[in-house]
N, C-alpha and C positions, 0 to 999 in steps of 0.2 A: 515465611511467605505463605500466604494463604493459599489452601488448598484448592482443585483444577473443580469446576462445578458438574456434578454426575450429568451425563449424556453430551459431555464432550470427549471425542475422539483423539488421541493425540498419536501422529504414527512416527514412528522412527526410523524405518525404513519404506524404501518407495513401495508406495503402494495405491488403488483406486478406490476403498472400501470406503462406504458410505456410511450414515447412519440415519436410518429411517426417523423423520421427526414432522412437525405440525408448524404451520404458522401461525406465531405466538397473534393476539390481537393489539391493534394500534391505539392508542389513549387519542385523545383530541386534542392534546398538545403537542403531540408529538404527527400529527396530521397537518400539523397548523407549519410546525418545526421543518417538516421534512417538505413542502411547498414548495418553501426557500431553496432547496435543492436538494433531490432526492435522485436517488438509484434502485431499481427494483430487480430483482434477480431469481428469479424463479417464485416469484413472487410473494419474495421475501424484500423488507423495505430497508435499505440506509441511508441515513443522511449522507450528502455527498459533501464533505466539508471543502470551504475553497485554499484549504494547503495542500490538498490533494489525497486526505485520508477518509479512512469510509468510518462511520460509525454507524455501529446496530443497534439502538437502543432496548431493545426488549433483553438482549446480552448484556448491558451497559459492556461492550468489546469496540475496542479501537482498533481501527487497524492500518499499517505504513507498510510501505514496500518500498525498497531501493535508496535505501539511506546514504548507501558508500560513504559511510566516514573512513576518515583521513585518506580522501582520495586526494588532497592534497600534497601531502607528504609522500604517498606512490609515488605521485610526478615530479614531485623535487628530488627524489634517488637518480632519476633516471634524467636528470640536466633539466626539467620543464618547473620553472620555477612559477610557482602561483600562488598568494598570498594565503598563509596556514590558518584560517580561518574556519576554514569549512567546516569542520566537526562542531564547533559550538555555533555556528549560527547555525545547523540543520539540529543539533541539540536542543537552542534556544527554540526554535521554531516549534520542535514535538512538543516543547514543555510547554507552548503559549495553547496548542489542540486539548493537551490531556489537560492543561484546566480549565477549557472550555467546557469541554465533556465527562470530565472524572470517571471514566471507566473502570471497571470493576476488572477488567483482562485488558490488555496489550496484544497484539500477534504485528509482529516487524515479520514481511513479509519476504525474505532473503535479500541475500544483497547487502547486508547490514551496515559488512566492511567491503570496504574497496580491494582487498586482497589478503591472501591466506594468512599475512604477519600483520594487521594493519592492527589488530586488537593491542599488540603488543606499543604500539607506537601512540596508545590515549592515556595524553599528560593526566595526572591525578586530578584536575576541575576537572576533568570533561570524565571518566574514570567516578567522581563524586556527581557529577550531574545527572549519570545515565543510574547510579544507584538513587537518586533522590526522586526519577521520573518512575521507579520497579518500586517504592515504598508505601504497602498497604494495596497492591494489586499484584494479581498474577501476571507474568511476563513472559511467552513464549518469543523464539529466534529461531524462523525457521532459516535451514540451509540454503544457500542459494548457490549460483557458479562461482562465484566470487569470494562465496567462503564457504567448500563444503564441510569444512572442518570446524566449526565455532569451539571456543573453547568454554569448561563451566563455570567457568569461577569469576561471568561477569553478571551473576542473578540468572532469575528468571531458568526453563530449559530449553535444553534445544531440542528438535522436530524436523523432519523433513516434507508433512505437512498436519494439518488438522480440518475435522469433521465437526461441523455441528449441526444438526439437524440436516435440510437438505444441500446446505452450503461445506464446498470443500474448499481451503486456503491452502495454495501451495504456490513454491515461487515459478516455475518457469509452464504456462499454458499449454496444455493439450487438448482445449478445443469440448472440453467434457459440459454439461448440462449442469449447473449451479456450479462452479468453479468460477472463484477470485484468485486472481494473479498478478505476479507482475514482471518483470524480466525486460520487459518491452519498451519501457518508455516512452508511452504514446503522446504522441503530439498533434495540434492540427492547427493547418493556416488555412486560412477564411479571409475571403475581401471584404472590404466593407466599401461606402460609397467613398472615403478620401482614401484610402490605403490597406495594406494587407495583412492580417494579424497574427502571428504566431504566438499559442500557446499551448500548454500540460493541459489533457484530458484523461477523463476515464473512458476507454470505449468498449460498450455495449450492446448487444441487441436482446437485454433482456433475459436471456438463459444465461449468459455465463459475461466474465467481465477481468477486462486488464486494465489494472492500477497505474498512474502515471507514476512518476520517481519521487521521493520526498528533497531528495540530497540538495545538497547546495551549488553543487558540482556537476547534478547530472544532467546529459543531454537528451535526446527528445530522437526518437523516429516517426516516423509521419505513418498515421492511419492509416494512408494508403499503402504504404508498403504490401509489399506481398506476404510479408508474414504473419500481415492481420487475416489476411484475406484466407488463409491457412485454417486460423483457428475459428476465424466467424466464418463459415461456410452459408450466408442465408444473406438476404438481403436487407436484414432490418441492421445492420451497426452502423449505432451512432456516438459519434463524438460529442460527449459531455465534458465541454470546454471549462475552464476554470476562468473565469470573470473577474474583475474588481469587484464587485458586488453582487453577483450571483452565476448559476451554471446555466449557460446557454446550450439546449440540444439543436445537435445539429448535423443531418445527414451525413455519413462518410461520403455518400458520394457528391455532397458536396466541398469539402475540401479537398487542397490541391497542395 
């Protein structure tokens, strides 16, 4: 596996430690790229891709949050029966982003697996799929609530978050200035003139930013919740909606 690239931070334990860094400059293609939908975060630029993952191109770094594979199979243990699909289409789906973008790093941003055994429960395709998406890139898996434990012997390491220049990646929000997250599952509904739209957003106001879910499984709480309202203390967050064809920003206070 290819080595971690000097002045990335990777920590192991909780912790808030920064690592002082520069904003790399943007090429004119990647000006043109990022139009299309873009995220800025301390201003620092990613593509805001519409499967809901962020890409930094000056890193060539991907990044996913709240994968929950085999959340399927959780709820079929427990009598809730729902088609065991879900780990290869949220598989199939990262693998159609990371050949989009061919990133140089990976960061799965917790939440990976739907529960502390669920690693145990990926059939050998899907077990050979996630090693064929870690081949010829670095692969971090940070911890999240749902698996603080990862195990190592699925590629890539494990993290409980990472640094990189003025951006920290860790799973569950604390509200801090350049911090990506995710835990949250943002969502937001907006009217339109015939009806009212529910979809997966990124929401931001620019300093700091929560990830919607990737999973195939997973559900959505509304930007309004109070628990946005927690970590965005200011009045600029906005919901950067995920489109059929591009990311529409759009006030939180205006959704409902």
């Amino acid at each position: 596996m290819p080595g971690l690239v000097p002045g990335i931070h990777v920590f192991h334990s909780a912790g808030k430690t920064f690592m002082a860094g520069t904003r790399p400059a943007m090429t004119n293609m990647f000006r043109a790229v990022a139009a299309k939908g873009s995220l800025e975060i301390v201003g620092v630029s990613f593509v805001a891709d519409l499967s809901g993952a962020l890409f930094w191109q000056e890193q060539s770094l991907l990044v996913v949050s709240d994968l929950h594979l085999e959340k399927g199979s959780s709820f079929a243990a427990r009598g809730v029966l729902l088609p065991p699909y879900d780990t290869a289409a949220t598989l199939g789906r990262l693998a159609m982003v990371i050949a989009r973008h061919d990133p140089k790093m990976v960061i799965a941003l917790g939440d990976s697996f739907h529960d502390r055994s669920a690693h145990d429960r990926l059939s050998v395709a899907d077990r050979n799929a996630i090693a064929a998406l870690q081949a010829r890139r670095d692969w971090i898996w940070i911890s999240g609530n749902h698996d603080p434990a990862l195990p190592t012997n699925l590629g890539g390491i494990v993290a409980t978050e990472v640094a990189i220049g003025p951006i920290a990646f860790r799973h569950e929000p604390t509200g801090a200035a350049g911090e990506i997250a995710g835990h949250l599952h943002p969502k937001a509904r907006v009217a339109t003139r015939a009806r009212s739209v529910e979809r997966r957003c990124f929401a931001s106001d620019g300093e700091r930013a929560v990830m919607p879910a990737f999973g195939a499984y997973t559900g959505g709480l509304s930007i309004r919740d109070a628990a946005f309202a927690k970590i965005f203390q200011t009045a600029g967050l906005v919901a950067h909606v995920l489109g059929d064809f591009r990311l529409h920003a759009i006030a939180a206070s205006r959704c409902y």
